[in-house]
C-alpha angles and dihedrals in degrees: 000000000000119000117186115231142178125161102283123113084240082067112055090048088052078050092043090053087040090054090040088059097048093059093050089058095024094246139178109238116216112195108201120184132208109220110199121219109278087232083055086081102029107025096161093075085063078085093063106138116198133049095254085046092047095050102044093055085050089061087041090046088043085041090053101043090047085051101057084037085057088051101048089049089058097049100052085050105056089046086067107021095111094030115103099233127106115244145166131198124227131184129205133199100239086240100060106045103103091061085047103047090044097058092040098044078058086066108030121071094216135028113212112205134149114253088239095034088057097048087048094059113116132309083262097060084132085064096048093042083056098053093051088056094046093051085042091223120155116238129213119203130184134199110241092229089051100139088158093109120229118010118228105051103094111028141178134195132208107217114180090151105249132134085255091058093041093056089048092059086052093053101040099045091112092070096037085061101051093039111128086204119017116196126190107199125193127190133213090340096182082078117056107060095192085076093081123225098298103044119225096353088112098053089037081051086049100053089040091064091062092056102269116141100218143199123206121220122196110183137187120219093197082198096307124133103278088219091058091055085049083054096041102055088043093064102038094049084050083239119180099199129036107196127201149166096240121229098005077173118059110278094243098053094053096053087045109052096006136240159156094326112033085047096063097033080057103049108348104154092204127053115291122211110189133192123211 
């Protein structure tokens, strides 16, 4: 399992739930920092004339970049010194993250990230998006202010019976399994045909098969966005996970025009498990 860290608070809570998780699937935790650019912080020095100049802002700019590695690292750390799980730390360079997510999402079964740590990710976050669907990865993702405790123990799952959705039942069946309330919830079913004539009773069925006690959920958008009903039944049904099959539509049409997706990777305020 790979959690994302840096040397923010918001980050050694994300490592303490990671951790927390780990230890609910005995799993292995993987800390990967993503180290920015030294002229990043100081990009005046990119102006340096002179090879002396020049060379002396290249060891700033490496001494820079070692010290907030060393600080991650400690962070991160400190978030699981006393905790009984096996991990490891990593660090990146920010430039070549895409190249490296992609090879390590091959071999990790979640990615841990914060919702606006992950949308601040570099100007080429398409890139990186694209790399997560083509590992097929899940991705967790949790808002920075989430003060709900443990994720996992109230879920909900947005079935709108695509591939994407299918695969996401798949994923996330682990925490289907420990979930004290499971709830399916389908949205403006009138207009997806491929739901059958009782929506969501079949996946409800399916899940039901593997020992989940399940509630069905048939809303009603009333032309509202369909990711703020996700958001608003989560939070009034006091839900920890929001689970989903990511970019039902094609990827490109969703940045481009916007929807379900793009909308809750970008400012979901409940975990997010997303499915690529």
């Amino acid at each position: 399992m790979i959690v994302l860290v840096d040397a923010s608070p918001e980050s050694m809570e994300r490592a303490r739930q990671a951790v927390s998780i780990c230890q609910r699937f005995g799993a292995h935790l993987i800390g990967v920092f993503v180290s920015p650019p030294g002229w990043a912080r100081v990009p005046a020095e990119s102006f340096a004339i002179g090879s002396a100049a020049i060379q002396a802002v290249i060891q700033r700019w490496k001494a820079l970049q070692n010290d907030a590695t060393d600080d991650a690292f400690r962070a991160f750390e400190t978030s699981i010194r006393n905790e009984s799980v096996s991990f490891e730390f990593r660090a990146v360079l920010e430039n070549e993250i895409s190249d490296f997510l992609y090879l390590h999402c091959l071999h990790a079964d979640l990615v841990i990230a914060g919702v606006r740590q992950f949308n601040a990710l570099p100007s080429f976050a398409p890139a990186i998006e694209a790399q997560f669907a083509s590992s097929g990865t899940p991705m967790l993702l949790i808002p920075e202010d989430w003060k709900g405790g443990d994720i996992g123990a109230r879920v909900m799952l947005g079935w709108n019976a695509s591939r994407e959705a299918r695969r996401a039942i798949i994923a996330a069946m682990p925490f289907f399994n420990t979930a004290q309330a499971m709830h399916v919830v389908v949205v403006d079913a009138a207009k997806n045909s491929r739901l059958g004539e009782e929506p969501g009773s079949d996946v409800a069925l399916l899940l039901s098969r593997h020992g989940i006690d399940v509630t069905l959920n048939n809303l009603v958008s009333h032309g509202r966005a369909i990711a703020n009903v996700l958001l608003e039944f989560a939070a009034q049904n006091a839900l920890d996970l929001i689970v989903i099959g990511a970019y039902s539509h094609s990827m490109t049409r969703e940045r481009l025009f916007g929807g379900v997706t793009k909308t809750l990777l970008q400012r979901s305020s409940v975990p997010l498990l997303a499915v690529f």
